[in-house]
C-alpha positions in Angstrom: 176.0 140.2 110.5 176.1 136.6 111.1 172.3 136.7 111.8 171.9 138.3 108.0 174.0 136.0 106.3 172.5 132.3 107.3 168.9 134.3 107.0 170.6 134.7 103.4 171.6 131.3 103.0 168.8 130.1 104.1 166.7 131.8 101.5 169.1 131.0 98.5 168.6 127.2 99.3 164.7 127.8 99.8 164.6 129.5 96.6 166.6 126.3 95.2 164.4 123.9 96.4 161.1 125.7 95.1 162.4 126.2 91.6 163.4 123.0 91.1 160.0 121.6 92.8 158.6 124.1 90.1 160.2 123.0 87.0 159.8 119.0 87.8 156.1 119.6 88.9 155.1 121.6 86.0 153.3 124.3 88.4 153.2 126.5 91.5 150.4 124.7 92.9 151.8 121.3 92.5 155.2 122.6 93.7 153.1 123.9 96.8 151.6 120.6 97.4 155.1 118.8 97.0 156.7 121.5 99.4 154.1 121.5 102.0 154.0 125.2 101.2 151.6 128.0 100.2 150.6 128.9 96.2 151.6 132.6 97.5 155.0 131.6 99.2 156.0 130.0 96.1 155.0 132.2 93.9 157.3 134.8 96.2 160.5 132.7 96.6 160.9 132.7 92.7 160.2 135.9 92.4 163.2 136.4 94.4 165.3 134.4 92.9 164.2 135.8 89.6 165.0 139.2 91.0 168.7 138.3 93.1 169.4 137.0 89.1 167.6 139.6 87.2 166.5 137.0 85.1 163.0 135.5 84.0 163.1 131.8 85.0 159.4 130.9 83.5 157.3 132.3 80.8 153.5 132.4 82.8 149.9 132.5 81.0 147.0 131.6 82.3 146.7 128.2 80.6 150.5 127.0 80.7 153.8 127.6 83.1 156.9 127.3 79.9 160.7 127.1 81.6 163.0 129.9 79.6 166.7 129.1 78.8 168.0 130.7 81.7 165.1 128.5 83.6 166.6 125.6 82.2 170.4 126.2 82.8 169.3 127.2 86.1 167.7 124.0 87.2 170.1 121.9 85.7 172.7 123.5 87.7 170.8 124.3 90.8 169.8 120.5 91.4 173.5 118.5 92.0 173.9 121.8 94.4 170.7 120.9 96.6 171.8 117.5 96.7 175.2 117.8 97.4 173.5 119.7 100.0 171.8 117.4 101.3 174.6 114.8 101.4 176.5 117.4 103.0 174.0 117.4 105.9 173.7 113.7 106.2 177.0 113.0 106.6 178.0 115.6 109.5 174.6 114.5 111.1 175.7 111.3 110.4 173.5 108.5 113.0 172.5 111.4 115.5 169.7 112.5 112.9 166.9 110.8 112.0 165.1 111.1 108.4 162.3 114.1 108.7 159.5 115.7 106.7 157.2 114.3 104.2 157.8 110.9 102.0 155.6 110.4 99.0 155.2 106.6 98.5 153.7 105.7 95.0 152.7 101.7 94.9 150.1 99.1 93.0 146.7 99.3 94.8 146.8 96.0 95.7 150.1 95.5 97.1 149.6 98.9 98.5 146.5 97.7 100.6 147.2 94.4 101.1 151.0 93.9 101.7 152.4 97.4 102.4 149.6 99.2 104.3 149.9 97.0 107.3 154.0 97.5 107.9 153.6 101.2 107.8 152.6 101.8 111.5 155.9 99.5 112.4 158.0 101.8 110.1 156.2 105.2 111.7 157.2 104.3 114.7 160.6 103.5 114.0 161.0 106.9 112.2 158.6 109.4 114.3 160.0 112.8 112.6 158.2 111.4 108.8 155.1 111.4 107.6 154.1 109.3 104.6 151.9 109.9 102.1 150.6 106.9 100.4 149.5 107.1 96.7 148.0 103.7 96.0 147.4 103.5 91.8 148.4 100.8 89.3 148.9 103.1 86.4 152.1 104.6 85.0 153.4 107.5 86.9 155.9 110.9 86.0 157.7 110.8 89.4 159.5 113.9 89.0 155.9 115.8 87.7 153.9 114.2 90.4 156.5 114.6 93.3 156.6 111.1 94.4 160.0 110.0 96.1 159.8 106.6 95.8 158.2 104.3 93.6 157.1 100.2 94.7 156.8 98.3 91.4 155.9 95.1 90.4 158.0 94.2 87.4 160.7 96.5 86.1 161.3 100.0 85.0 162.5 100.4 81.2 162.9 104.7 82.0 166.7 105.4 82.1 166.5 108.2 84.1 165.2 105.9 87.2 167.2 103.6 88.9 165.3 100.1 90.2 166.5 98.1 92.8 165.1 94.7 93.1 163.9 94.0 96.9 162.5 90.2 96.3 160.2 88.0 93.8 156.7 87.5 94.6 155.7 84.3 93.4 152.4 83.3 91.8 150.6 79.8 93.0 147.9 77.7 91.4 144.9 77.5 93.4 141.3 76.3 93.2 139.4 75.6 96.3 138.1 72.9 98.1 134.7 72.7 96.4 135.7 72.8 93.2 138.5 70.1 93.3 136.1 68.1 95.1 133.5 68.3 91.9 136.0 68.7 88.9 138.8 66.2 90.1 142.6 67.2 91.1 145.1 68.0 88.6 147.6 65.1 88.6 149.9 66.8 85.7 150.2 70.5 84.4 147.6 69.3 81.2 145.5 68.3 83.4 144.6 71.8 83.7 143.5 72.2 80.2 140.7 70.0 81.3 140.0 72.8 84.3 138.0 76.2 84.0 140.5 78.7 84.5 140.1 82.0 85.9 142.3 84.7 83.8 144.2 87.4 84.7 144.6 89.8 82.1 147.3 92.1 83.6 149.4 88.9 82.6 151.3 88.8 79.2 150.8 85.2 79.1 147.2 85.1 78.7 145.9 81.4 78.7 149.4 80.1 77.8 150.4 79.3 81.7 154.1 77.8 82.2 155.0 75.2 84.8 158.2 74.3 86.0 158.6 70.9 87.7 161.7 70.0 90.2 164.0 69.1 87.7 163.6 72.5 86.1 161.7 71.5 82.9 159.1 74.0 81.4 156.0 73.1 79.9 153.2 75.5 78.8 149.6 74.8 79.3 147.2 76.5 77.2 144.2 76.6 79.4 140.5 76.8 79.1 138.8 79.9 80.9 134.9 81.6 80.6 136.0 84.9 82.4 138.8 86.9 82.6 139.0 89.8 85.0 142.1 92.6 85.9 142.1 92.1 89.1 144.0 89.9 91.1 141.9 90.1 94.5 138.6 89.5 92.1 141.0 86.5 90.9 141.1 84.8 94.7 137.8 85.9 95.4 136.3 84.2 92.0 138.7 81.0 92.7 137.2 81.0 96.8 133.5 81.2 95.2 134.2 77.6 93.4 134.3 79.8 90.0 138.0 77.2 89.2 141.5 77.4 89.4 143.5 80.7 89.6 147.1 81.5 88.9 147.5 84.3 91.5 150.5 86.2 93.6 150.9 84.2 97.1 150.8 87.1 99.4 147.1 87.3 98.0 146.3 84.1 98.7 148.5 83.6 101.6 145.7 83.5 104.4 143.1 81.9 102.1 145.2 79.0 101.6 146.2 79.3 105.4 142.7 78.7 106.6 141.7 76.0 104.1 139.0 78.7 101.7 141.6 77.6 99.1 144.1 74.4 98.3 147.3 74.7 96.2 147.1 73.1 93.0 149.9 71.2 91.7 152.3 72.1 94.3 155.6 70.6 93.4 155.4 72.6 90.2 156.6 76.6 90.2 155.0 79.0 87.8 155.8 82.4 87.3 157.0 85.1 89.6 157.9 88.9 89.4 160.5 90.8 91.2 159.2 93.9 93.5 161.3 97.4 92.7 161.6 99.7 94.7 162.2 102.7 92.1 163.6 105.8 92.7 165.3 108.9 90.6 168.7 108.6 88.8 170.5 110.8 90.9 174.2 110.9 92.9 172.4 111.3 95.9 169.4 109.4 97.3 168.1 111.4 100.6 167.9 109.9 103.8 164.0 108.9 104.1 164.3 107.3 101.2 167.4 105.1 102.0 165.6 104.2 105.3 162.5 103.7 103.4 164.0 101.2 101.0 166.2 99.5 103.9 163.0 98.7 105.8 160.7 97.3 102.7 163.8 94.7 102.1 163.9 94.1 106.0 160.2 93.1 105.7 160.0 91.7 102.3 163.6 90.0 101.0 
């Protein structure tokens, strides 16, 4: 008897977690992939839940998956019940679990590769019961629709249903290297730069009007001269290394370039701009385990 009923609970919560995977995926296959589970199984555990209810929870066709009214008051009471679930779990566990399953990480390619990628063996190892799945792309993503549990930005989040909590700033330097300061001369002053080639990034809103600040705090803007412009800011460094001029780029790009002398700082006293790295996450009471751990050891690494 005891047997039947957790088998029972068991497949109520199951049934909870695949509609709602359903509903914020927009489909059974993308609910599959999210769940780790079978198109089939999906399929079966709402079907189940459609038939403890006696209700139709989605309108199907072969084009589209459409949520019905009861789908709607369904989800938007069956998802504080899975999370208070989950919190639930958490804190009788307490320290004696460790975060499990599969964490979806979405992140800019270049960060992702070049900043992120290489801390992820340390943090694997730490937690051995996850896996992570890394979805490097520097375009705008649905989290819910895609499945992604947490999101590392660059810059903020203006969506109000997503929380974003600063980890650090990533400043940007000046840099040129060695060649072409040996050629063109040293910037003495921030318009001296005017005088410069100037390699642009365009994924910046400031375009060829680049801000300085000195020690004392002063701004000045300097609009600069530039003959290519590129989206990129690893083709930025590796433009600036080829002696193409002087490149206003993030320092964890240029960290080891500078390091072994393929490029110099330009105008070093002065600060330029910087952006603050999110980590970015639902707006929900309760954040899950792998993600709290997730977000406690990017700040470890990066704060």
């Amino acid at each position: 008897m005891i047997v039947n009923a957790t088998l029972t609970i068991m497949d109520t919560l199951d049934g909870l977690k695949t509609v709602i995977a359903v509903v914020e995926t927009g489909s059974f296959t993308a609910a599959a992939d999210r769940l780790g589970l079978s198109k089939a199984l999906v399929s079966k555990y709402v079907g189940q839940v459609e038939q403890q209810l006696a209700v139709r929870l989605f309108n199907r066709s072969t084009r589209k998956l459409a949520l019905t009214e009861a789908g709607q008051r369904y989800y938007e009471r069956a998802l504080p019940l899975l999370e208070e679930f989950s919190e639930l779990e958490d804190n009788v566990t307490g320290e004696q679990s460790h975060p499990q399953g599969l964490l979806r990480i979405s992140m800019p390619v270049t960060f992702g590769e070049m900043a992120l990628s290489p801390l992820i063996p340390s943090f694997l190892q730490r937690y051995p019961d996850l896996r992570v799945d890394m979805q490097l792309s520097d375009r705008k993503i649905d989290m819910l629709e895609e499945g992604i549990d947490v999101v590392i930005r660059i810059g903020g989040v203006d969506d109000s249903n997503l929380i974003a909590r600063q980890i650090s700033t990533l400043p940007l330097v000046l840099c040129a290297s060695p060649a072409y300061l040996k050629q063109h001369g040293r910037p003495k002053e921030p318009q001296d730069i005017a005088k410069h080639q100037c390699i642009i990034d365009s994924n910046f809103r400031v375009g060829k009007q680049w801000p300085l600040i000195s020690e004392q705090g002063e701004t000045e803007s300097v609009e600069v001269t530039s003959r290519v412009a590129v989206n990129n800011p690893r083709a930025v460094k590796t433009i600036a290394v080829a002696g193409g001029g002087i490149g206003l780029i993030p320092y964890f790009i240029v960290a080891e370039a500078l390091k072994n002398g393929q490029l110099e700082r330009v105008l070093p006293t002065y600060k330029t701009l910087e952006f603050g790295l999110f980590a970015i996450y639902p707006h929900r009471r309760y954040l899950s385990k792998k993600v709290r751990c997730f977000i406690d050891f990017i700040s470890e690494n990066f704060s």
